[in-house]
C-alpha positions as CSV (number, residue, x, y, z in Angstrom):
1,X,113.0,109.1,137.1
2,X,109.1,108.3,137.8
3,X,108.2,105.0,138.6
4,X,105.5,104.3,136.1
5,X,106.6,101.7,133.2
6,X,108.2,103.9,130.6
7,X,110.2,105.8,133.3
8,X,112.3,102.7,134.4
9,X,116.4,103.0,135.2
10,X,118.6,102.8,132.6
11,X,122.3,103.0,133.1
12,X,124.1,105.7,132.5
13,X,126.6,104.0,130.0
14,X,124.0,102.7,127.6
15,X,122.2,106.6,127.2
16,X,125.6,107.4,126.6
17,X,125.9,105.3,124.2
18,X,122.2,105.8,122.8
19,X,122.7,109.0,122.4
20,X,126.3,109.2,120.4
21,X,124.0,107.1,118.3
22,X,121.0,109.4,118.1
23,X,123.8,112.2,117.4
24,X,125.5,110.6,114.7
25,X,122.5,109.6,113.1
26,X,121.5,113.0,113.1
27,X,117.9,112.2,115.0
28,X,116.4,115.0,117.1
29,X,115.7,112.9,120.0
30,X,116.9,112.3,123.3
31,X,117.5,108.7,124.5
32,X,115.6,108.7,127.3
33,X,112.8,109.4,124.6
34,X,113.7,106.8,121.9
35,X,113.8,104.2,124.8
36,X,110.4,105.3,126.0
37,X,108.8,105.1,122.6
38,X,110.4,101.8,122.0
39,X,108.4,100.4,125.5
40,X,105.3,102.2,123.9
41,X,105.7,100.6,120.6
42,X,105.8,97.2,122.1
43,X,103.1,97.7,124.7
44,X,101.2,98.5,121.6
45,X,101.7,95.7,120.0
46,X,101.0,93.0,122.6
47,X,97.9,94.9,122.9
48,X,97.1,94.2,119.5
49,X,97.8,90.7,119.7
50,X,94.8,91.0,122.3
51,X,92.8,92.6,120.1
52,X,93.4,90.4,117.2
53,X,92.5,87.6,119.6
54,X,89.2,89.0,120.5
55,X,88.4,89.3,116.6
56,X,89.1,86.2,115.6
57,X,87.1,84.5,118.6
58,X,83.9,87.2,117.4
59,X,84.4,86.1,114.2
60,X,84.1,82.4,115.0
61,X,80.6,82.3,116.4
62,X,80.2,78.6,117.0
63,X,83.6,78.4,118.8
64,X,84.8,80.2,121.7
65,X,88.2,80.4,122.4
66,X,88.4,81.3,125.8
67,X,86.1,78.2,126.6
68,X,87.5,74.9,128.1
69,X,89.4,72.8,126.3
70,X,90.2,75.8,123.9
71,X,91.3,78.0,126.6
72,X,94.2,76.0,127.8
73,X,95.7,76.7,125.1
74,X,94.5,79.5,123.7
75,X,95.3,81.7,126.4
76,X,99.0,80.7,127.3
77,X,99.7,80.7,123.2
78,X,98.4,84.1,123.6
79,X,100.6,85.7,126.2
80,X,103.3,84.0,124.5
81,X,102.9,85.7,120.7
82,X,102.3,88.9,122.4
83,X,105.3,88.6,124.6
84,X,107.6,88.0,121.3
85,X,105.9,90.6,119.6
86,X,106.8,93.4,122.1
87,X,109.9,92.5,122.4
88,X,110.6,92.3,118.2
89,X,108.7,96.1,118.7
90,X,110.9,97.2,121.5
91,X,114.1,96.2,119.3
92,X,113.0,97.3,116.1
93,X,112.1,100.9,117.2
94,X,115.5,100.4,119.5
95,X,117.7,99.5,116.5
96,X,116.5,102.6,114.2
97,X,119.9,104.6,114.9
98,X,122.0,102.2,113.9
99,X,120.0,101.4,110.7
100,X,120.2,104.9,110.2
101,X,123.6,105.4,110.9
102,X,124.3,102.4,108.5
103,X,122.1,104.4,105.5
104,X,124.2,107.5,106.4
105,X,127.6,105.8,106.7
106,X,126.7,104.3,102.5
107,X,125.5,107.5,101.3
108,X,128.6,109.3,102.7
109,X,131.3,106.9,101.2
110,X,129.4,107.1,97.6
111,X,129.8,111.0,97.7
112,X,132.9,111.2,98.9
113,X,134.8,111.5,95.7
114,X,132.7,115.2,94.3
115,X,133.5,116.7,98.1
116,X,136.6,115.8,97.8
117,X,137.2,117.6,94.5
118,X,135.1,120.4,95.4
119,X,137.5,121.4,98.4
120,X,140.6,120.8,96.1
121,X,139.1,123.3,93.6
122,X,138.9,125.8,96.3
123,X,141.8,125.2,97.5
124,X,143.4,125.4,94.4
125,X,141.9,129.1,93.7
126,X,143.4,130.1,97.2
127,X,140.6,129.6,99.4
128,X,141.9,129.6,103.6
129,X,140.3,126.3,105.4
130,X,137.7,127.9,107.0
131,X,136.4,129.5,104.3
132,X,136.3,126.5,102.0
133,X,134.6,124.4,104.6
134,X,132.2,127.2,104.9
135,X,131.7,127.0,101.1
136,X,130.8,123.3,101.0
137,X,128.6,123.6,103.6
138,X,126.5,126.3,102.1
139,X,126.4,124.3,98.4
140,X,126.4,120.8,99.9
141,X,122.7,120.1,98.6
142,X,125.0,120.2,95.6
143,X,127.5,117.5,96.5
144,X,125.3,114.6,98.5
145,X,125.8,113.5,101.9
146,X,129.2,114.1,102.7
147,X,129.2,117.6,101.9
148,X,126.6,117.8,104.1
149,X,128.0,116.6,107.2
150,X,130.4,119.6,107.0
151,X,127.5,121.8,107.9
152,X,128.6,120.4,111.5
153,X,131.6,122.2,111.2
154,X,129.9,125.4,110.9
155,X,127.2,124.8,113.4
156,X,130.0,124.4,115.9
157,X,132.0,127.0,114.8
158,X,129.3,129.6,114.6
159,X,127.0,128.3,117.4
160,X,128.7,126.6,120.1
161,X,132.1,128.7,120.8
162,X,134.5,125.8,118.9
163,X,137.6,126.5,116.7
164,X,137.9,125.1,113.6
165,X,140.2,122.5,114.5
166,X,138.3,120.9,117.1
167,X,135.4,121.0,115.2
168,X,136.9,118.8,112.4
169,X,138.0,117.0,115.3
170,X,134.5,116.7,116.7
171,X,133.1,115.5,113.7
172,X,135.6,113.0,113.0
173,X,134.6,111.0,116.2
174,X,130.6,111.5,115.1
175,X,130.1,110.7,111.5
176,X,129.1,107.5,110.9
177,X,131.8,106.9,108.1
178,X,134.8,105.7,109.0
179,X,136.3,106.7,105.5
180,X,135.4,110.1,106.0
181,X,136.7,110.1,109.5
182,X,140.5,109.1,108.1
183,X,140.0,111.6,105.6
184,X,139.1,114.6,108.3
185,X,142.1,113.5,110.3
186,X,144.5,113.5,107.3
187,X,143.0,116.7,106.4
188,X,143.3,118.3,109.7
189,X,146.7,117.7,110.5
190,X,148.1,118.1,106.9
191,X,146.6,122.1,106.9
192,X,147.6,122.5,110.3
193,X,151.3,121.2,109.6
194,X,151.7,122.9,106.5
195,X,149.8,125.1,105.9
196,X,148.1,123.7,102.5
197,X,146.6,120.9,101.6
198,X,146.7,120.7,97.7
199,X,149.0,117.9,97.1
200,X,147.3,115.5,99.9
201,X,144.0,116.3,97.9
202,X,145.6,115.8,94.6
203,X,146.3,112.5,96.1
204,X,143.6,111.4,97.4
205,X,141.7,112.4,94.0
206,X,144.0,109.8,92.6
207,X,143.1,107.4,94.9
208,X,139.4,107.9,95.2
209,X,139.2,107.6,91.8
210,X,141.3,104.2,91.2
211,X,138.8,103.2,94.1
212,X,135.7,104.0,91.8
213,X,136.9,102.7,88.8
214,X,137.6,99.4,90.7
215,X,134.2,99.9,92.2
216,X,132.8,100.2,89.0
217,X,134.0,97.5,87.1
218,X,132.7,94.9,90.2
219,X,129.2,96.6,89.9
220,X,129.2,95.8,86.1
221,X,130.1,93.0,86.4
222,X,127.8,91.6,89.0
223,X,125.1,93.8,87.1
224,X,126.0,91.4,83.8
225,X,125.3,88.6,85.7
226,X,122.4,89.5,87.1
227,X,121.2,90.7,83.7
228,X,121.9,87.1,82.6
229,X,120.3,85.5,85.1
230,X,116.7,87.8,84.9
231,X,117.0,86.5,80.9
232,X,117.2,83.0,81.6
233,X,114.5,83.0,84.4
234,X,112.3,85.1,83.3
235,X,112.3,86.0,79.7
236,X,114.5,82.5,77.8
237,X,112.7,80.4,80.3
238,X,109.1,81.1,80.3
239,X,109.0,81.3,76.9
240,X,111.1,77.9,76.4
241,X,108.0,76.4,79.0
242,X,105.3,77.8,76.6
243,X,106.2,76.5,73.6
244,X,107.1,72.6,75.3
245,X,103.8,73.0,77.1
246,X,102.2,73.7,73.6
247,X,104.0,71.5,71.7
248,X,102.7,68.4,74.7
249,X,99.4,69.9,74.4
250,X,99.3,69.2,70.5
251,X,100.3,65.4,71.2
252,X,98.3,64.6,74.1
253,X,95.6,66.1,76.1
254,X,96.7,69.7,77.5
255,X,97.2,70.7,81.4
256,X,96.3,74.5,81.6
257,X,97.3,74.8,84.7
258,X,101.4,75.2,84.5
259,X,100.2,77.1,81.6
260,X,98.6,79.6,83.2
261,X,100.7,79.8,86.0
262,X,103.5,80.7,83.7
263,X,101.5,83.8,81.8
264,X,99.6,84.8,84.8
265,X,102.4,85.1,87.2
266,X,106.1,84.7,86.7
267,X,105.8,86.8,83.5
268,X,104.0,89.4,85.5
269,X,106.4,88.8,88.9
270,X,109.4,88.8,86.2
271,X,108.2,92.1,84.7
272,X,107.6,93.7,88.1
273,X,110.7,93.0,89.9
274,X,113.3,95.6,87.7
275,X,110.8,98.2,88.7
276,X,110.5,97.5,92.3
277,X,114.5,97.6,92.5
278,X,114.0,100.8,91.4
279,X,112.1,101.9,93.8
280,X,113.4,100.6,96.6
281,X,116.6,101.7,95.9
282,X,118.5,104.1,98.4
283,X,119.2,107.7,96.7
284,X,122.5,108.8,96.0
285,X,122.4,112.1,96.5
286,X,119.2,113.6,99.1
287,X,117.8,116.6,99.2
288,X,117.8,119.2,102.3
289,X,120.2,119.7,105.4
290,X,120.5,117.2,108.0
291,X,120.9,119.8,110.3
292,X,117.2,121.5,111.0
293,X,117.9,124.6,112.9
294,X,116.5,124.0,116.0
295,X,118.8,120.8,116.5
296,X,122.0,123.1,117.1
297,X,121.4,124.4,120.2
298,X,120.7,120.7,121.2
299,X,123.9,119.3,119.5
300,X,125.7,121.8,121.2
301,X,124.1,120.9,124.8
302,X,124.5,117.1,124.2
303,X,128.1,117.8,123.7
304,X,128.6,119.9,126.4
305,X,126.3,117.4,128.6
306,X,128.9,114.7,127.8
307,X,132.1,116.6,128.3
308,X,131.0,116.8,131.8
309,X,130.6,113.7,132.5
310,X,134.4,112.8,131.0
């Protein structure tokens, strides 16, 4: 590596690790390169620390703060805020696989139930493993996430040289879900020991689907509650604290103030909140393939890369 200050040594054991993390994420991007923009982003943003600095002291015409006594403390404060700064950049930019791998691993569970009975389908119509695998990877815009993941399958199959075993195999030790992992074992061994897997899919229909019901009945019940609670705070109560502040206002001389702070912002704050949770909330099932085309030949590499080095 070069010796300038994005081009420092980094152990061999952490790009390893980087990059399983990179790969399971599903991020075209080698680790050397995440680690380099990470050491960008936070040079970047000690630099604007600087910057901000010099703005505020422009800005303050009659003070200088890079004069004595000012300077004593404004410069050491300085090198300290930028110092945090970089490093909060360095980690947050350094931490952006494993969020995504987190989004990943939650939008594969919550699909897991309509791949699962798409395979047994085909399966059930007489459909050989590799040809249903092949099936849900071509329709897996259909069935969320982890359908999609199966689209590994194929890439290794088709582009890098891999049976269909090992590429089950393969993809059990890189998704991100570990419920989909058990599930590509079970699956794996139960068609290679028997032949067919229609009765270990039957079951784990059953079982996926006591799971959701279970699932469902917490989330409606939590959602009661907090249905309960958005009445009282902001619907029962406001309106209880408008007509008390009237009411007081009739008797003795009114305070517009908590009055108006009531109309002019929890009602609007109460009103806004349902719709930002909508926004803000993750999708269940996203759109496009997680695989772009010219990542296979690099999945394929990175594999081969780190079977060497076993």
């Amino acid at each position: 590596m070069s010796s300038n200050m994005f081009e420092l040594k980094i152990s061999e054991e952490h790009l390893r690790s980087l990059s399983a993390k990179l790969y399971s994420a599903r991020i075209d991007m080698s680790a050397e390169n995440l680690i380099r923009y990470a050491r960008l982003a936070g040079a970047g943003a000690a630099l604007m620390v600087f910057v901000i600095v010099l703005f505020i002291d422009i800005i303050l015409r009659n003070v200088s703060l890079f004069t004595p006594p000012l300077v004593f403390v404004t410069v050491p404060g300085t090198l300290i805020v930028a110092i945090l700064v970089a490093i909060l950049a360095y980690a947050a930019v350094h931490k952006y696989p494993d969020i995504t791998i987190s989004g990943r691993a939650r939008k594969i569970d919550m699909t897991m139930y309509e791949m699962v009975m798409y395979l047994y389908a085909l399966h059930q119509s007489g459909a050989t493993l590799t040809s249903s695998i092949q099936s849900l990877a071509k329709y897996a815009d259909f069935y969320g996430e982890a359908a999609m993941e199966f689209r590994q399958v194929v890439t290794d199959t088709d582009f890098c040289g891999r049976d269909i075993y090992s590429a089950l195999k393969n993809l059990a030790e890189t998704t991100p879900s570990m419920k989909l992992k058990h599930f590509l074992t079970e699956y794996s061994s139960t068609y290679r020991s028997i032949g067919s897997v229609d009765v270990f899919l039957d079951s784990k229909l059953e079982e996926m689907h006591e799971e959701k019901r279970v699932a469902q009945k917490a989330y409606l019940a939590s959602l009661e509650a907090v249905a309960e609670m958005y009445i009282t705070l902001f619907v029962a109560g406001p309106l209880f604290v408008v007509i008390v502040l009237m009411v007081i206002g009739m008797i003795s001389k009114p305070d517009p103030t908590i009055l108006a702070l009531v109309v002019y912002f929890v009602l609007p704050v109460g009103t806004a909140v349902p719709e930002l949770q909508r926004i803000w909330s993750p999708p269940i099932l996203p759109s496009g393939s997680p695989f772009p085309v010219n990542m296979r030949l690099w999945k394929c590499r990175f594999r081969l890369h780190g079977s060497a080095r076993h």
